[in-house]
MIDOSE-1310 file (N, C-alpha, C; in nm, 2 decimals, decimal comma, always signed):
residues 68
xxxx	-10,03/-13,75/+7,88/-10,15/-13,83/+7,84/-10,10/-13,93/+7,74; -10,17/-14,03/+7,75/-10,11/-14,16/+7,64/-10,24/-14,15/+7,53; -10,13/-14,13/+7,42/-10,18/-14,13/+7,26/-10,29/-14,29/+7,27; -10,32/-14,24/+7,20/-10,46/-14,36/+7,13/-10,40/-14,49/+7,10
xxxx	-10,31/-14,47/+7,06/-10,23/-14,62/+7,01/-10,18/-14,68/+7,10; -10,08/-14,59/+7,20/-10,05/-14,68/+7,29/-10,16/-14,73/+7,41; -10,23/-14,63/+7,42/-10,34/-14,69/+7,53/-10,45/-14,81/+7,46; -10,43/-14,83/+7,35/-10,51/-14,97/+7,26/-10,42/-15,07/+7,25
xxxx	-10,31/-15,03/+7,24/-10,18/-15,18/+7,27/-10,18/-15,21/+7,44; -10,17/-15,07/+7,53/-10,21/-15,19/+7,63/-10,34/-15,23/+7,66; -10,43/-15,17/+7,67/-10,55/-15,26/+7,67/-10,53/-15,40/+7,58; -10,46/-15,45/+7,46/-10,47/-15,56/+7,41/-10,38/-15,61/+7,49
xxxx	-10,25/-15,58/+7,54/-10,14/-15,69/+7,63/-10,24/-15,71/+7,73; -10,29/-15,64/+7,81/-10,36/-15,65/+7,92/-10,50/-15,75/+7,94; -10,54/-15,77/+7,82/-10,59/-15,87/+7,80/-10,57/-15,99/+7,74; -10,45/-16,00/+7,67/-10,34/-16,07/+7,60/-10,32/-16,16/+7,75
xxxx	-10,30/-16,09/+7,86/-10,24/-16,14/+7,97/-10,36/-16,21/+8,01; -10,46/-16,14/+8,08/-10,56/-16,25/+8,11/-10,61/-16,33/+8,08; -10,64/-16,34/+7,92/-10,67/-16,46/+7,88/-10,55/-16,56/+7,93; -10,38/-16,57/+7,91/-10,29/-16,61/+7,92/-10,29/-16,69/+8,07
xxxx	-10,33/-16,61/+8,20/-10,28/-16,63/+8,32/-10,45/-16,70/+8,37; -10,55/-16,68/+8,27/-10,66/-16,77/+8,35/-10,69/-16,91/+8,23; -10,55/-16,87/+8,17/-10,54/-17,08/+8,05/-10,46/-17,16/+8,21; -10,36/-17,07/+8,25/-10,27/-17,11/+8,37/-10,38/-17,20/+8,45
xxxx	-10,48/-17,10/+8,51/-10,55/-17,11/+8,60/-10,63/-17,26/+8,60; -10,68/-17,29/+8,45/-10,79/-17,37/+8,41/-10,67/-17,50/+8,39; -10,61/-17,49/+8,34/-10,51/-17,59/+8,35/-10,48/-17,68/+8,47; -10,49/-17,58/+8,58/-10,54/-17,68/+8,77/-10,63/-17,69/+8,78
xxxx	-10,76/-17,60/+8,76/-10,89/-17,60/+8,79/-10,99/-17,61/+8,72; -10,96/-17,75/+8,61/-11,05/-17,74/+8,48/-11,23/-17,74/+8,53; -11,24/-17,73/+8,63/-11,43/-17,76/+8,65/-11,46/-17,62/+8,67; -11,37/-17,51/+8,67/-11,46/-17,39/+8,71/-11,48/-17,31/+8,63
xxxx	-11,62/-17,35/+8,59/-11,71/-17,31/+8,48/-11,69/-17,11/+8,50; -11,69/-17,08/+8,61/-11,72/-16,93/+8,61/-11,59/-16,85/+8,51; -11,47/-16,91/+8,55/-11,34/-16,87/+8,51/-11,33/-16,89/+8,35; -11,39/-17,02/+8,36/-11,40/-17,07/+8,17/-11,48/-16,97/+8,08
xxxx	-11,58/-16,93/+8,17/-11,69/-16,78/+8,09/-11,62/-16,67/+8,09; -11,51/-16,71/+8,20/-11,46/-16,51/+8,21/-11,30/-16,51/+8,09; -11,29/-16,65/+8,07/-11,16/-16,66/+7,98/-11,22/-16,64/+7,85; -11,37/-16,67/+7,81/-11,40/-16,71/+7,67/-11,46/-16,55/+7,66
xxxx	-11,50/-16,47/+7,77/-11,54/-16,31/+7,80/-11,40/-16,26/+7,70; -11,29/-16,29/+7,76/-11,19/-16,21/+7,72/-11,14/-16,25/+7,60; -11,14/-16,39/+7,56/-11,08/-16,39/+7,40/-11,20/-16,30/+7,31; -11,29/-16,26/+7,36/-11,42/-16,23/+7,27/-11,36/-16,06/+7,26
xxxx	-11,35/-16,04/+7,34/-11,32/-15,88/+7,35/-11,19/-15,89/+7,29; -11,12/-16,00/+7,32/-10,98/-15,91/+7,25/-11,02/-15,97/+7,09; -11,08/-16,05/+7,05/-11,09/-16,04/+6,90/-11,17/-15,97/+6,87; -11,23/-15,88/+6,92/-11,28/-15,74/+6,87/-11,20/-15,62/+6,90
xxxx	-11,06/-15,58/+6,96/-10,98/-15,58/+6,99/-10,87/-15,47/+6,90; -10,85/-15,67/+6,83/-10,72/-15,68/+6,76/-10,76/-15,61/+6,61; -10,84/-15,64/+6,52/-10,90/-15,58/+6,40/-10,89/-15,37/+6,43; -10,92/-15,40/+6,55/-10,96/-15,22/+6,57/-10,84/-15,19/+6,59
xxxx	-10,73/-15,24/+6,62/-10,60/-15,19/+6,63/-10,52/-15,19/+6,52; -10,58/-15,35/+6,46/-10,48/-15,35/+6,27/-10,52/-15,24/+6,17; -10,66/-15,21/+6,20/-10,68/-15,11/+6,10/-10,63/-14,99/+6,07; -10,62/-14,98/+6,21/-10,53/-14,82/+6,22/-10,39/-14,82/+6,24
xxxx	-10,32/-14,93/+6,26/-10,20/-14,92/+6,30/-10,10/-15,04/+6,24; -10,20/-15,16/+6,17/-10,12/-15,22/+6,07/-10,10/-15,36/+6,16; -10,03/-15,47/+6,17/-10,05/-15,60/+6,19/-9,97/-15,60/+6,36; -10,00/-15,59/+6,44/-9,96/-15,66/+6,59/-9,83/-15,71/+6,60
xxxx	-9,84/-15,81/+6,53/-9,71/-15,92/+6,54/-9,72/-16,01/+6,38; -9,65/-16,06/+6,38/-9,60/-16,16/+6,21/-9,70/-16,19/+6,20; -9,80/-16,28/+6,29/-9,87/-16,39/+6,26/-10,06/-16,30/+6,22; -10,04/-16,15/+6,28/-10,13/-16,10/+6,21/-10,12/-16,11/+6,08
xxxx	-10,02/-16,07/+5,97/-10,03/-16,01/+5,90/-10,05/-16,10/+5,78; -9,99/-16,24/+5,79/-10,00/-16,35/+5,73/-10,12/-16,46/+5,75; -10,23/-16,40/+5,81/-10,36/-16,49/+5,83/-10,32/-16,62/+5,92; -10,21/-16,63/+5,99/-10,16/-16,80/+6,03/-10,24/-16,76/+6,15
């Protein structure tokens, strides 16, 4: 069974990624409004997310930990 922490890091890569691979997407297909809801879906969830992960487990990457 996967510990709490790692199954919260991947759920954040895992959405880390799809925000990532539907900027790809919008980058060819800037008119498709459905994709643009489902990319602004997912930065919303992972910045509720990333807080729930720092709290218990301390800063993600550098750029957490320094407010940048």
């Amino acid at each position: 069974m996967i510990n709490t922490k790692s199954n919260l890091k991947h759920r954040l890569m895992a959405v880390r990624f799809a925000i990532w691979d539907l900027h790809l997407y919008l980058d060819t297909h800037p008119d498709d409004d459905e994709k643009l809801r489902l990319l602004n879906s997912y930065k919303e969830k992972y910045a509720k997310m990333l807080p729930e992960f720092e709290s218990s487990y301390g800063p993600l990457s550098i750029a957490s930990g320094s407010g940048c």
